[in-house]
N, C-alpha and C positions, 0 to 999 in steps of 0.2 A: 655502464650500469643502467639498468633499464627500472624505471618505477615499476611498484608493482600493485596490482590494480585490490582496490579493497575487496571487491570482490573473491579474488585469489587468497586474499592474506587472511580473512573474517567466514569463508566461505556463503556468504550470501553478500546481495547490495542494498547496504543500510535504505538509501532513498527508496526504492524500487519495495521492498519490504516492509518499512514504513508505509508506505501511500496506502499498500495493501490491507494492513493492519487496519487505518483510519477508516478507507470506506467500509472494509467487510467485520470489523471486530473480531475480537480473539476466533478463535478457533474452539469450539465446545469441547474437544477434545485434546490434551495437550499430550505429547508422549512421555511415559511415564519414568522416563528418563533419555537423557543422549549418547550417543557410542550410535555406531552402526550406517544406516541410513541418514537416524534424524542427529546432527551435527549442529542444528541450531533451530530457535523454536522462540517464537514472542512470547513474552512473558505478562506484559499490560501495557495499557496505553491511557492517555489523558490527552482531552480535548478539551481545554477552555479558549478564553478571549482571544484570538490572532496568537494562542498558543500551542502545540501537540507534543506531548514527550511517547515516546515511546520505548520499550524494554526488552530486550533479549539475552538468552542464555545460550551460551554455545561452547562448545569444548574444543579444545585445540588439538593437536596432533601426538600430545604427549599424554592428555588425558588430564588438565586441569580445566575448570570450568572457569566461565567468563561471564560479566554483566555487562552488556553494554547497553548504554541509554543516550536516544539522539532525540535532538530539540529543533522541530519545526515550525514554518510558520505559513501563511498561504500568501500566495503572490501570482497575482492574475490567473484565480481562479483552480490552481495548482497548489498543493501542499509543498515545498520548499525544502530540501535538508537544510541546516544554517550549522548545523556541529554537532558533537557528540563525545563521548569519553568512557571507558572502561577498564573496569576494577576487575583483578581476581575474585571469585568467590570465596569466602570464609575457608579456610584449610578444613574448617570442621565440616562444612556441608560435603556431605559422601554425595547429595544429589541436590539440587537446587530446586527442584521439581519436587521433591516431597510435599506433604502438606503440612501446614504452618504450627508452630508451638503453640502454646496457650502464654497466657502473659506470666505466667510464674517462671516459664524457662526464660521468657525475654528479659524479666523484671521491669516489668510494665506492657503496656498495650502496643507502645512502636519502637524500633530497634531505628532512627534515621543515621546513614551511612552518610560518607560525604555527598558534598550539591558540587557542582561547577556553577561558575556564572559565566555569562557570555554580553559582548558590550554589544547594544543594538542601536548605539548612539549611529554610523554610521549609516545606517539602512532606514527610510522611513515608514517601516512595516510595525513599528509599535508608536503609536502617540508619547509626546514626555510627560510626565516627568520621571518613567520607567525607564531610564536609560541601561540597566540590569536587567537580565533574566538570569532567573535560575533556574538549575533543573536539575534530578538527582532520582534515587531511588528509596525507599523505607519498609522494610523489613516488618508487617506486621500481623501483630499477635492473633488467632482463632477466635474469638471473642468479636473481633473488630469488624462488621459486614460490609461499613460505607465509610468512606473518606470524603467531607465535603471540603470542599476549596475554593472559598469563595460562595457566589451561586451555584458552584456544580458537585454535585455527586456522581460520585465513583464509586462502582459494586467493585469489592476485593477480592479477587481471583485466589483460588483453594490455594496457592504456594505462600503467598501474603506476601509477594514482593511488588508494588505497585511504584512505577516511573509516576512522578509528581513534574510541573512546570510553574514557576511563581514568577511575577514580578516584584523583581526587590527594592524595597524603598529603606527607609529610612529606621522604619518600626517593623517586627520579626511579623508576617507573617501567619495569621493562625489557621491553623487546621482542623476541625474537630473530627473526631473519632464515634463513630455510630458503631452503636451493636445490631447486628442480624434484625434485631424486632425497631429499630432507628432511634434507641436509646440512646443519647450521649455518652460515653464513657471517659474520654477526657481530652484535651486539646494537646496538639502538638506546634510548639514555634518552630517556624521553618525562619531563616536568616537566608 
């Protein structure tokens, strides 16, 4: 039995797509949906401290969509895969590439799905006492233009699904929620 290569299995190479993502950013155009040609297509990315998550949509062979979200980190000079994990898409999303609800279909401004954590005790590419990362994906509402985390903001892409990366300690995490004109709208605890 021969392994088989992610490439083969995901129809693109998470690292290799990733890197791409980080230096050149999304793509202004995304296709307006998958089937065909386009089989898989980034969705967002986040770049903070010795962190990158990055996000992808892609459809399998039977026609269900897929989220996949991988968590990098740089190491000499070089962006790093370290992991990654995916979820089906909602059975309701007919397309994951539409554009985003308003927050009365979400009931509230962000919809956060599950996080993974990943242990980076091992590796000395994050300082302690972060010995967790997180990383995951959130679902958010039309209303919502910027995601700050931390020092960094993040403009939300027309779909509203934005890959997030945190270090997890101890105390959840805050997120706040900016509107289009960089209102606040409301905070999200990330765990």
């Amino acid at each position: 039995m021969r392994l088989v290569d992610r490439a083969e299995y995901l129809g693109y190479t998470p690292a290799t797509e990733s890197r791409r993502l980080i230096t050149n950013g999304l793509p202004k155009e995304l296709p307006e949906t998958l089937g065909g040609r386009h089989r898989f297509t980034p969705l967002s990315l986040y770049v903070g401290d010795h962190l990158a998550a990055t996000a992808f949509a892609r459809l399998d062979g039977v026609g269900q969509f897929w989220l996949d979200v991988w968590l990098l980190s740089p190491k000499r000079g070089r962006w790093e895969l370290r992991t990654g994990s995916t979820v089906a898409a909602d059975p309701a999303d007919e397309n994951v590439l539409r554009p985003r609800p308003g927050s009365a279909a979400l009931s509230g401004h962000a919809h956060a799905g599950q996080s993974a954590r990943y242990n980076a005790s091992p590796v000395p590419w994050l300082r302690r006492p972060h010995r967790w990362v997180r990383y995951g994906i959130v679902r958010l509402s039309a209303e919502v233009g910027v995601v700050r985390l931390g020092e960094h903001d993040v403009m939300v892409p027309e779909h509203g699904l934005q890959a997030l990366a945190w270090r997890a300690g101890r105390a959840d995490v805050a997120v706040d929620l900016l509107g289009h004109r960089g209102e606040r709208l409301s905070a999200l605890p990330l765990r």
